[in-house]
TIGUDO-793836 format. One record per residue (C-alpha): x, y, z negated; residue in one letter. Coordinates in steps of 0.05 Angstrom, whole numbers, plus 5000, padded with zeros to 4 digits. Each point is the difference from the previous one (the first is absolute). Layout:
% TIGUDO-793836
XYZA...
% end
This chain:
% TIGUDO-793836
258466610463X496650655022X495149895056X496550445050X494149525008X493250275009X496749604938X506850284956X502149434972X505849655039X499949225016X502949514959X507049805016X498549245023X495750385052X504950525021X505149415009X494049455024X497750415058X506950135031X502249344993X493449685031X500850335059X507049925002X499049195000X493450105055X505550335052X505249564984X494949455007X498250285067X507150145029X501949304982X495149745044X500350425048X507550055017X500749385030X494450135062X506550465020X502749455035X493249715021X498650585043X501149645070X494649584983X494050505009X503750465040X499850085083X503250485054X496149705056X498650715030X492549735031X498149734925X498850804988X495950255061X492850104985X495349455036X497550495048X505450105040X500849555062X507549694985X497049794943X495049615028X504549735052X504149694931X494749714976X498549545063X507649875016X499649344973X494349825039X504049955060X507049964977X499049584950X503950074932X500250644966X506550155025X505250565008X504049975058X508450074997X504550145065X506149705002X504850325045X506749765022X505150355039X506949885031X505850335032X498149665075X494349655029X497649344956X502449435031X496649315003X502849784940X499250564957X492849995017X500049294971X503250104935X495050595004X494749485001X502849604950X499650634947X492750145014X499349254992X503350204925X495450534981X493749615022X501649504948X500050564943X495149984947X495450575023X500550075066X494649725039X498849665066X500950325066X507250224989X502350205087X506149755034X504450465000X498250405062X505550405041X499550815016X500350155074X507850264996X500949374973X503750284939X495449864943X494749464974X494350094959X496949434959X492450234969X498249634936X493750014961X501350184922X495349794951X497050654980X496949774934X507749704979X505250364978X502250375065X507150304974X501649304987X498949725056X502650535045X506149994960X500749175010X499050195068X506150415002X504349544964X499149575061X501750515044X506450144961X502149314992X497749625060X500850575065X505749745050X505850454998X500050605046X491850054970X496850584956X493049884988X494650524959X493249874965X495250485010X493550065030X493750234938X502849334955X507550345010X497350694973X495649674949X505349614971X504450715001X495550324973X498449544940X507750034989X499950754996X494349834935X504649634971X503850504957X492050214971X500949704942X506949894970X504350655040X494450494998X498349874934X507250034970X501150625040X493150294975X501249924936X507350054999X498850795022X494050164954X504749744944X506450485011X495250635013X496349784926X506649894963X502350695027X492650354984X499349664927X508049964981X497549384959X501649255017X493949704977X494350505021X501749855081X498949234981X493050104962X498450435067X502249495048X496449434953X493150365016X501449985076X502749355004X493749714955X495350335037X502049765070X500749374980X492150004977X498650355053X503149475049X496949454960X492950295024X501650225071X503549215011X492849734977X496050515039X504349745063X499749214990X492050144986X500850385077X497050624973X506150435026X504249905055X507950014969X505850145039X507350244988X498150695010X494550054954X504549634957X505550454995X496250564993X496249804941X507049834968X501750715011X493750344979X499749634933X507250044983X499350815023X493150174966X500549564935X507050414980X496850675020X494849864959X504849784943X504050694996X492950395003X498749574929X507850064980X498950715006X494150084960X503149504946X506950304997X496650704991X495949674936X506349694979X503350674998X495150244968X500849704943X494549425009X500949364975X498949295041X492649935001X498250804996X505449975058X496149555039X493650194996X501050705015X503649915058X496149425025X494050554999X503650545034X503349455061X492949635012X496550475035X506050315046X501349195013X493049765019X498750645045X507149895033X498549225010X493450085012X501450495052X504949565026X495149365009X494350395025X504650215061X502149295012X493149785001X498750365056X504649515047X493849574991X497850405056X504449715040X499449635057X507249584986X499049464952X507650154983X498150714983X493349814966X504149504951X504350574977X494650444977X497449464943X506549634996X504250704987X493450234948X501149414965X507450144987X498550724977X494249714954X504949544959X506250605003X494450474966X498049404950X507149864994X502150754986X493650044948X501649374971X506549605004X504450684993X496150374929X499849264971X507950015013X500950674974X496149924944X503749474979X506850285015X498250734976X504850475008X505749565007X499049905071X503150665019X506249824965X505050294997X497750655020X493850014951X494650695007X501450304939X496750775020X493150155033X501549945083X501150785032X494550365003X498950565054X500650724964X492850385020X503750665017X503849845061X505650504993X502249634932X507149655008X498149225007X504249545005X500149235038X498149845072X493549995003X498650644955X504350395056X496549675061X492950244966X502950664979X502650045071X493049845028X496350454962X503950645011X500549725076X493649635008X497350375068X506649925041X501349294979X494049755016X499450355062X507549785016X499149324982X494149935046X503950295060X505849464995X494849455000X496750205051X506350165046X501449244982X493349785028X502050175069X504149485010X493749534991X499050095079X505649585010X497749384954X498649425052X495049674964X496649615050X503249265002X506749675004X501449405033X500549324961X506849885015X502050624961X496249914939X506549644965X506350424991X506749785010X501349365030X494149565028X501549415051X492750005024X501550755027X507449775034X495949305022X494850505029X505950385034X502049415037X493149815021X498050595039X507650015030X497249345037X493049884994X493350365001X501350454935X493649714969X500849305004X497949624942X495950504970X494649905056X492750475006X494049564994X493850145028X493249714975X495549955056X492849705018X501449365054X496050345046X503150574999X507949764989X501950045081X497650784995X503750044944X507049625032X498250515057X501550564956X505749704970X504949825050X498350715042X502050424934X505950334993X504249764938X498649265009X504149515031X496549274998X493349764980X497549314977X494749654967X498849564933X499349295026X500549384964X501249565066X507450455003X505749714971X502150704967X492150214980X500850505057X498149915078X502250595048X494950235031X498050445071X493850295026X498149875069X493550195042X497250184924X501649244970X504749884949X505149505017X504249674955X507149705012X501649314999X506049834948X504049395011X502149485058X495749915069X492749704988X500150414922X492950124992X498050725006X498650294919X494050424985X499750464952X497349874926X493050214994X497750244913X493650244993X498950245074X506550354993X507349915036X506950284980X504250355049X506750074983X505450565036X507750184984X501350805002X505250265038X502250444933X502449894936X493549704970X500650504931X501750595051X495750675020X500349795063X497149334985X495450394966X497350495050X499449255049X494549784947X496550615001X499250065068X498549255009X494450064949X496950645036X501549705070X495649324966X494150424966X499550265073X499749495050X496749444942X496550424957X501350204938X502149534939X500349475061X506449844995X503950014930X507550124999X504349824947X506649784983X506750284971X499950675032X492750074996X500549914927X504750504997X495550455027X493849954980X504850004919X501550725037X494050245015X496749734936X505150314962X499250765028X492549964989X501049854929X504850534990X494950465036X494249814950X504049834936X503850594980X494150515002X496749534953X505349984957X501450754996X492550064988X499749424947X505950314960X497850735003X494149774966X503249704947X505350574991X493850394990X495549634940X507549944972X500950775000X493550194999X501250515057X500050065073X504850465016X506849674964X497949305030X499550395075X506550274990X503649414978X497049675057X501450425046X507950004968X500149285004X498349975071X505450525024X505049544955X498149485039X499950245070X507650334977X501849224976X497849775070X503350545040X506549904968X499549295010X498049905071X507150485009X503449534966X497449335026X501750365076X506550264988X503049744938X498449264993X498349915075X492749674987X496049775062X493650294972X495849834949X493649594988X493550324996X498749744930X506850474992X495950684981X493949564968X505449654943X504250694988X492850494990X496849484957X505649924954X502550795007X492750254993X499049484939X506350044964X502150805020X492850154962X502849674945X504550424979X495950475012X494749764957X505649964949X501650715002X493750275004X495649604951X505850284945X499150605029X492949934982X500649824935X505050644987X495150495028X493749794957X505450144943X504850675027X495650255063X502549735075X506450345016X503349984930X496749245007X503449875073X506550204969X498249474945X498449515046X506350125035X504949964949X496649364972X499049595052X505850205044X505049444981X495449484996X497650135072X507150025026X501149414968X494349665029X502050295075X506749724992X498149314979X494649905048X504350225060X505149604983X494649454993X497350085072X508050195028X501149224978X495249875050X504950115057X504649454977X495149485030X501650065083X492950095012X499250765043X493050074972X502349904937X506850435006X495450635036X495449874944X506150034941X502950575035X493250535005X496549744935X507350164959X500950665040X492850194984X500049904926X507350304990X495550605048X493949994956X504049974930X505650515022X497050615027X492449815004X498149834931X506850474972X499050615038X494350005049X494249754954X500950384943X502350685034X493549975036X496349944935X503550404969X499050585049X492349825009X499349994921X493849874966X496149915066X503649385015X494349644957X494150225046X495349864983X500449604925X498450384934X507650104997X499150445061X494750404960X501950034940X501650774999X506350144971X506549575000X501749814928X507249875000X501349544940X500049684938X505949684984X497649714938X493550164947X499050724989X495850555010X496550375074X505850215039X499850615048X500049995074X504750415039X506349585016X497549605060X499550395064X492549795004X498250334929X494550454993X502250744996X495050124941X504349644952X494449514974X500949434947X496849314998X502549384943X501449485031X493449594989X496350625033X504749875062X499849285002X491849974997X499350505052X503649365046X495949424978X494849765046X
% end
């Protein structure tokens, strides 16, 4: 068989069919093994919101020392039961009798409260320490059995409190990974059989993504038991998305690049080589792009954002590997066959260099379209993204409140409901305060004068509940005897010099409100203490300082990335000018994506807001997977302008490239649309802007925008490379032959001058 191997002489057929099938069994090998740690997930996975702050921030070190007071590491649940009247005698004791029930579940520790009655005398609450190292959704859920099965008649009781939105939360995971898988791959499988027309190519396609998440998954699982990466659902699902996504764009760049071979006449291994040459260096700049941006989350303050950067890297790593690997060892072995029934049987259309020739297919009219419009599309294009961008003033990106983070139903948001309708709003989520002893009455001082809070106590083992309410008077701190006549008087629990002061809020403990309360209490502390006195932590301070934490990463990781990635854009191009542009196009494409979106999330789908990590997720994937396609498009543009000169070369580039690309868009938005079918908001803001962006970028960005613009700049676009300097535009040879004159590209030297092509091609080597 004829080969096009540098030494001329082709490789023995045991080798030709040896290497494919070796690598073959290697990812087989590795998908077997890995597969199963799908449903081993759980077990190296958290959403324990204060596992991510950094250890800087002060509700962090308030977590830390809980236990020193409070003893178990424990998550407290707020059960709430209401009736239609007051509760009677009785009803309070059958009341008693079901937290009696729930104390003797496995997982629930000591210290379980009667249940205590609100002032109207409608409602009880019962507070129960949850095992936060256990399995929380279970027990929360056993919980609620024995509210549904054991509540008197005339009863409704709710579970809520942070173990009632953990344990909702968790639930919402749940669908990660069977649903969100199926419905992944379920939609990149009907866009391939409608792209390839061939029942077999989609499944060699979906094979590589499927192989390659499944290695991938089998690292990241080890890298999270060995504690090196904090996992959670998010991260999880994402790295589902991204692998399933990149691997199969990365698939049709090689398809392309094989299928053309193929129609060229090429046989198997000639077929393989030459296309695995052509897709390797588009595929390791696009991934490599891609990973270099997620690296820089590791500037992140968030241990949940800091995971993704490696975690996500990883996944791209083994879809390049896969792409390189698994997919020309399939093909190779398969051969043309794999397109069946539809097999290339005549070279793939070719752009005609004079652009007033009749062409015909899709792609040949959008670049003939481009070229004899390039200045008033591009200039077009860039004023309907940037009329989109307005609407970015309305994206509230700064924090939603717990309760909302699961869509649709939740019982710990109704249980919440019915807690502030009779009770201090924040019960059971309380604010802790860490405090020196000597300073703690200063510091009770402060707390029962500011606004927002609505009792104080202190951590005291002599209290029956771990809690003693407390007062100040003449400056003392005086604590309040709990039980019959002649009680002795607690005192509070003393750890390292340190005491624990414990208050309910008056709001919702995951609200702004409750929010804007620990801010001022911290300022109001660092004043009259001194500051870093007095530490306050808790649920709503984690929430918070996750926040605050979050917009300073934003603030410092997304010029990094645009700077990281217009370096490599530029030793990929070897210019400065194309990478600034496509930059520059990018970032408009993203600011339309979030404009767009934040008038959607307000008006259509009726968000609350958004978390701050909101804009982070959507620019690092947009930026990163938007220059993709780019990088696509323009490193074949490339490659057609060393040969025909650059605008004959951008029509090229164009024509060839263009289905592939919008293949590629498609499947990866309908990768990250699947997104929203797990009733997470981050994750359904994040499915809804990253699969608006790319359909954005691959539609009229990298179609019309790119290319017009370099188009109309011409040869300059290369500034300042060789190609740049080069002197006159060659504009082809389509095969071997002799010089060819200059003329037909609009950049062509009036004087008519001739070069060969080996003249041209040294005047561009370094």
């Amino acid at each position: 068989m004829a080969s096009s191997s540098p030494s001329g002489s082709a490789p023995s057929r045991w080798l030709r069919l040896g290497i494919p099938v070796l690598l073959v069994l290697i990812w087989v090998a590795g998908g077997s093994i890995g597969g199963p740690y799908f449903g081993k997930v759980d077990e190296v996975s958290t959403n324990d919101q204060s596992s991510f702050l950094p250890q800087s921030a002060a509700a962090t070190q308030v977590n830390e020392r809980l236990t020193d007071f409070l003893g178990d590491d424990s998550i407290p649940a707020v059960v709430v039961i209401e009736g239609g009247a007051a509760l009677d005698d009785a009803q309070l004791a059958d009341l008693q009798t079901v937290a009696d029930d729930i104390a003797s579940l496995g997982g629930v520790l000591d210290g379980v409260s009667p249940p205590i009655a609100s002032d109207d005398g409608n409602a009880a609450q019962i507070f129960v320490p949850v095992d936060s190292s256990g399995e929380v959704r279970e027990i929360v859920e056993s919980i609620r059995e024995i509210l549904r099965s054991d509540l008197p008649a005339g009863l409704e009781g709710w579970v809520t409190g942070p173990a009632g939105f953990t344990a909702d939360l968790t639930e919402g995971f749940l669908g990660i990974d069977g649903l969100l898988l199926l419905v992944a791959l379920g939609a990149v499988f009907v866009i391939l059989i409608i792209v390839y027309r061939s029942p077999l190519l989609p499944v060699l396609v979906l094979m590589t993504s499927l192989f390659a998440l499944c290695v991938a998954l089998l690292t990241v699982w080890w890298l999270a038991k060995a504690e090196i990466f904090v996992l959670n659902g998010q991260v999880q699902g994402i790295l589902f998305i991204l692998v399933i996504g990149a691997a199969t764009d990365y698939a049709l760049l090689y398809v392309a690049r094989y299928r053309e071979a193929i129609a060229a006449g090429a046989r198997r291994w000639e077929a393989t080589v030459r296309s695995w040459r052509g897709a390797f260096e588009p595929i390791l700049a696009s991934g490599g792009t891609v990973i270099a941006g997620l690296l820089c989350l590791l500037l992140s303050d968030l241990a949940s954002n800091r995971a993704l950067g490696p975690i996500a890297a990883i996944g791209i790593a083994f879809a390049m590997l896969s792409a390189l690997t698994f997919l020309p060892a399939l093909l190779a072995l398969v051969g043309r066959a794999a397109f069946w029934p539809f097999i290339p049987k005549a070279p793939a259309a070719e752009v005609s260099d004079d652009a007033d020739r009749p062409v015909r297919g899709l792609w040949p009219r959008v670049a003939r379209f481009v070229a004899r419009h390039a200045r008033p599309v591009w200039i077009i294009s860039t004023i309907v993204l940037l009329v989109g961008t307005a609407g970015i003033t309305q994206l509230k990106a700064d924090g939603v409140p717990s309760s909302d983070l699961v869509l649709g139903a939740s019982e710990a948001r109704d249980g919440q409901d019915v807690l502030a309708a009779h009770f201090p709003a924040g019960s059971g989520s309380p604010v802790y305060v860490l405090v020196k002893e000597a300073d703690v009455a200063d510091a009770a001082t402060v707390l029962t004068d500011a606004d927002g809070i609505d009792s104080v106590s202190v951590a005291s083992v002599d209290a029956p509940s771990g809690q003693a309410a407390v007062t100040v008077t003449d400056g003392a701190l005086v604590l309040a005897a709990a039980g019959p006549p002649g009680t002795p008087t607690p005192t509070p629990t003393v750890s390292n010099g340190d005491v624990l002061l414990t208050a309910t809020l008056t709001d919702a403990a995951d609200s702004l409100a409750a929010e804007d309360s620990i801010r001022d209490l911290r300022a109001t502390l660092d004043a009259d203490l001194g500051a870093g006195t007095a530490l306050v932590g808790g649920q709503t301070a984690i929430d918070l300082d996750t926040n605050d934490t979050s917009i300073r990463d934003r603030t410092v990781i997304i010029p990094t990335i645009l700077a990281v990635v217009l370096v490599i854009l530029m030793l990929l191009l070897r210019s400065v000018l194309a990478p600034v542009l496509l930059i520059v196009s990018t970032v408009v494409s993203f600011g339309t994506a979030m404009g767009v979106s934040a008038l959607v999330f307000n008006n259509v789908f009726g968000f609350p807001g958004a978390d701050p990590a909101v804009p982070l997720y959507g620019f690092v994937f947009l930026v990163a997977l938007g220059i993709d396609y780019n990088i696509f498009l323009m490193s074949r543009v490339r490659e057609e302008s060393l040969r025909h000169g650059t605008r004959i070369g951008i029509r090229r580039g164009l024509v060839s490239t263009g289905g592939v690309i919008t293949s590629a868009g498609l499947v990866l938005a309908a990768t990250f649309a699947a997104l929203g079918v797990i009733p997470i908001l981050f994750l359904a803001q994040l499915a809804f802007i990253v699969a608006f962006g790319v359909l954005l970028d691959t539609f009229i960005v990298r179609s019309l925008l790119v290319p017009a613009l370099a188009y109309d700049i011409g040869r300059a676009i290369w500034w300042p490379s060789k190609l740049w300097r080069a002197g006159p535009e060659v504009d082809g040879y389509r095969g071997p032959g002799g010089p060819q004159s200059v003329g037909a590209d609009a950049d062509a030297d009036s004087s008519g001058a001739t070069v060969t092509r080996a003249e041209y091609r040294r005047t561009l080597e370094p």
